[in-house]
C-alpha positions as CSV (number, residue, x, y, z in Angstrom):
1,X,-9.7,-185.7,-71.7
2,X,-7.9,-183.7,-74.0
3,X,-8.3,-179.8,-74.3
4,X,-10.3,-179.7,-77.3
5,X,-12.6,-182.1,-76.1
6,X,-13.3,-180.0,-72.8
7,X,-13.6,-176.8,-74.9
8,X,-16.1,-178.4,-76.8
9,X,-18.3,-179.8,-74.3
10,X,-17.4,-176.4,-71.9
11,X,-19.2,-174.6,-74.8
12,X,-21.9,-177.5,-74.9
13,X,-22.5,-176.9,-71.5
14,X,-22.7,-172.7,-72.1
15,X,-25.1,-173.5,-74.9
16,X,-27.7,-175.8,-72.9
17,X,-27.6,-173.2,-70.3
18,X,-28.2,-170.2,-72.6
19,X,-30.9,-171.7,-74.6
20,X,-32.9,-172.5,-71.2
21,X,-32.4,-169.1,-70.0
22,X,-34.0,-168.0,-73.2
23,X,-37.1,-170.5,-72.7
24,X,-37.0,-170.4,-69.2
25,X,-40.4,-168.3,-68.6
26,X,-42.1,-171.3,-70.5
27,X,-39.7,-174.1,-70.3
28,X,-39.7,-174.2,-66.7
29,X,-43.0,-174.2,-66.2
30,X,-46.2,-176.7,-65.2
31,X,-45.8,-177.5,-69.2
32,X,-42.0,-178.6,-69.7
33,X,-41.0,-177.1,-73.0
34,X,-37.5,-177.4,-72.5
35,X,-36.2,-176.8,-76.3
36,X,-32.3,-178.0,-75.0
37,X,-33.1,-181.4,-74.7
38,X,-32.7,-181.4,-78.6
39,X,-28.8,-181.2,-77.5
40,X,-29.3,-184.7,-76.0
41,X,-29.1,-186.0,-79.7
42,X,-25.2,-185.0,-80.1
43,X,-25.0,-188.5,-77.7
44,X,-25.5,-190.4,-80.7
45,X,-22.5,-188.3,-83.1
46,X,-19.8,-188.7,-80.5
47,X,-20.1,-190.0,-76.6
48,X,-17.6,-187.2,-75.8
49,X,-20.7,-184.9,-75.8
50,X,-21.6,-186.8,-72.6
51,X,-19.9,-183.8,-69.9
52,X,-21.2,-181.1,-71.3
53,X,-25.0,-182.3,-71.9
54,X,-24.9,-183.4,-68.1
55,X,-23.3,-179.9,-67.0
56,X,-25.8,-178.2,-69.0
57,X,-28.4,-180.2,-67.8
58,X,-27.4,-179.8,-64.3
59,X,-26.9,-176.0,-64.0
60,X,-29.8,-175.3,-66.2
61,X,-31.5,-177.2,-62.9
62,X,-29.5,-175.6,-60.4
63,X,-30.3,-171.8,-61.9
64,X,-34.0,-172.0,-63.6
65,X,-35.6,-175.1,-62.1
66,X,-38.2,-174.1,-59.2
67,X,-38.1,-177.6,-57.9
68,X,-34.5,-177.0,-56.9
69,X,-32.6,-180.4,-55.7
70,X,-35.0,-182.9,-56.6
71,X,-34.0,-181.5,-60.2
72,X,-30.8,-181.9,-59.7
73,X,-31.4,-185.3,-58.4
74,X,-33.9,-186.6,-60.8
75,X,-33.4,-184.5,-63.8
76,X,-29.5,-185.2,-63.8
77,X,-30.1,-188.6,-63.1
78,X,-32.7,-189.3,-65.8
79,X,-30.0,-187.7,-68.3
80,X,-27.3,-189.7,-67.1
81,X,-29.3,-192.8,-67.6
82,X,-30.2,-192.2,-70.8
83,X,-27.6,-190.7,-72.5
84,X,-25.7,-194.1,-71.1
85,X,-27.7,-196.4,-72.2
86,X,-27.8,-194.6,-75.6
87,X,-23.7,-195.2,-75.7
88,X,-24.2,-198.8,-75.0
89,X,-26.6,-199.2,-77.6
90,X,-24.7,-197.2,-80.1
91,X,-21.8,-200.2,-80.2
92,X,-24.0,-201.8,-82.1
93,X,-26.6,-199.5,-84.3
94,X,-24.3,-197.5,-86.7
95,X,-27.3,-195.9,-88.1
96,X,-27.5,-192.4,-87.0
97,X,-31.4,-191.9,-87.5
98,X,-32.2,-195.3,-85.6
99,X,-29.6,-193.8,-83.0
100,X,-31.6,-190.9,-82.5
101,X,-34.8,-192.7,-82.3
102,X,-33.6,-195.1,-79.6
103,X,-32.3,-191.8,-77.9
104,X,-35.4,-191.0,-78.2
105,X,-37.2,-193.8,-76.6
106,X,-34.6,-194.2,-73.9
107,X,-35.6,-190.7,-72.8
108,X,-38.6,-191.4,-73.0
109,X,-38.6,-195.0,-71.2
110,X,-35.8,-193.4,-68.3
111,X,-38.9,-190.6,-67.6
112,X,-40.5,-192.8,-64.6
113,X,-37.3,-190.6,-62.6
114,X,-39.2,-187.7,-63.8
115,X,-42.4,-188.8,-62.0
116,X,-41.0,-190.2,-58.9
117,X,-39.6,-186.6,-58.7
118,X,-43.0,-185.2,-59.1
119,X,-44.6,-187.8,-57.2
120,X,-42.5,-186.8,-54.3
121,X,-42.9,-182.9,-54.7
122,X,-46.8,-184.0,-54.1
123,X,-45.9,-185.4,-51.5
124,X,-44.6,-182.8,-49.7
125,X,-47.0,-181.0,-50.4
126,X,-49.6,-182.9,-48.6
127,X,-48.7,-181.7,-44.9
128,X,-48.5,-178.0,-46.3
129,X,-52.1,-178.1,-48.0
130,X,-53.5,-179.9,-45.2
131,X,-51.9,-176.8,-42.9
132,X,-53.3,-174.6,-45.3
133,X,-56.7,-175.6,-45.8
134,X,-57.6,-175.6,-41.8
135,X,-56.6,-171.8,-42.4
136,X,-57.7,-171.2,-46.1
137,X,-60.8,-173.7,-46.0
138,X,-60.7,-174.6,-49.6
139,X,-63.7,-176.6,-49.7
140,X,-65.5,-173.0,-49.1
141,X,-63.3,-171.2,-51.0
142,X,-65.1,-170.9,-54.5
């Protein structure tokens, strides 16, 4: 990797996290509006742009997510699948509006990661809500 490609995708990286610190009282949230993803679209102008999407991605995880390492686990993850199959794809569609469609569908196909995350964060949650409600009784609650 040459030095102006890891300048590039360093800055890459600084711009995914800044624009999620700006969202991240809404973008981090129990409705995701998580205005970087836009940035995933740069995929489909040069594959170079890989690194810095995936370090953005990953410390905007590490530093704003509240779901901590199954972020990092799943929301990484679901990136890195996507973003690769969009390279593999991108051989052979030189059109960069149907590029950023199937982008857009890959992300959209590779969110199952998303909800296994999720699925496991419930969960977890089970033992600590069942704890809870012998203390709590939520049934009488309201």
């Amino acid at each position: 990797m040459n030095i102006r490609t890891l300048a590039v995708n360093g800055v890459l990286a600084a711009l995914y996290i800044a624009v999620s610190m700006l969202i991240q009282p809404f973008g981090f949230t129990n409705v995701q509006f998580r205005v970087p993803e836009m940035f995933n679209h740069l995929i489909v102008f040069n594959k170079k742009y890989f690194i810095g999407i995936v370090i953005g991605v990953f410390f905007s995880n590490l530093f704003f997510s509240s779901l901590g390492v199954y972020d990092l686990i799943f929301g990484v993850g679901q990136s890195i699948l996507a973003l690769s199959m969009t390279i593999l794809v991108s051989r052979f569609v030189k059109n960069i509006w149907a590029r950023m469609i199937i982008n857009t569908i890959f992300f959209t196909m590779t969110m199952f990661l998303i909800a296994i995350e999720l699925n496991i964060v419930m969960v977890v949650g089970i033992p600590i809500m069942h704890a809870l409600n012998k203390r709590i009784n939520f049934k009488n609650l309201i």
